[in-house]
C-alpha positions in Angstrom: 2.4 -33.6 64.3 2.2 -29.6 62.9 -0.8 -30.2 61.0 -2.8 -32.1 64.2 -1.3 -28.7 66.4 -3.1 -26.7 64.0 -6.2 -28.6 64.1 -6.5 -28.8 67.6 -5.7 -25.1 68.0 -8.2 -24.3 65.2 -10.6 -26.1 67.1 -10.1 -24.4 70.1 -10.4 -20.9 68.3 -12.9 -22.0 65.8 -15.4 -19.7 67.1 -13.4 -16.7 69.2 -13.7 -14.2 66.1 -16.5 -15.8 63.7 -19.3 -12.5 63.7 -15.7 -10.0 63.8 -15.4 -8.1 60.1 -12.3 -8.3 58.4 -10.3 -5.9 59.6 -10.4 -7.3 62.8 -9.0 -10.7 61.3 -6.4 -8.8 59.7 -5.1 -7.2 62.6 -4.9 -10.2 65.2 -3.3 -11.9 61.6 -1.1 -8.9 61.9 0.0 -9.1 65.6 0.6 -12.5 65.3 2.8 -11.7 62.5 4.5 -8.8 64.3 5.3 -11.0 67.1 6.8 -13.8 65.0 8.9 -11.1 63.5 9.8 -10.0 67.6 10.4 -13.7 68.3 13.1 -14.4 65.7 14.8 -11.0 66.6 14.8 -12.7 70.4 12.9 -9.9 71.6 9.4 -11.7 72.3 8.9 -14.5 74.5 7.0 -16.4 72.6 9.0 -19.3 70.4 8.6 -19.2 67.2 7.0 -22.2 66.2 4.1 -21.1 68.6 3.7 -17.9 67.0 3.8 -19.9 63.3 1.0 -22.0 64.5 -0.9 -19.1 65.7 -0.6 -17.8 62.1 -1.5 -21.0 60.6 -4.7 -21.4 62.8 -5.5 -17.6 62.2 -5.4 -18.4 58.7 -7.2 -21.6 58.6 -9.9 -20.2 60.6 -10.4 -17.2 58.6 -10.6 -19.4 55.3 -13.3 -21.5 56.6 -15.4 -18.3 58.2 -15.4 -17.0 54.8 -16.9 -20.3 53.1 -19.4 -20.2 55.6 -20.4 -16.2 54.6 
């Protein structure tokens, strides 16, 4: 069930930052990161399996954007 979340997500996103550099991946990898880190201090809204998958699909999408370079 994780693994089809991050697919689906990953194909929703697939394109949002493909022509970005990489310091703009790293950053929105970063915020995503930050507010996981927020979320299990209970000071971000988001729950933290939402923010894990928005890592994961960061992640995933970045891989494949750089095989495609």
């Amino acid at each position: 069930m994780v693994l089809e979340q991050i697919a689906q997500l990953k194909t929703k996103y697939r394109h949002a930052w493909g022509d970005r550099p990489r310091w703009y991946w790293m950053l929105g990898l970063l915020e995503e990161v930050a507010e996981l880190a927020l979320s299990l201090m209970g000071l971000h809204a988001g729950p933290v399996e939402w923010e894990l998958l928005q890592i994961a699909t960061i992640c995933a999408n970045w891989i494949e954007c750089r095989e495609e370079q």
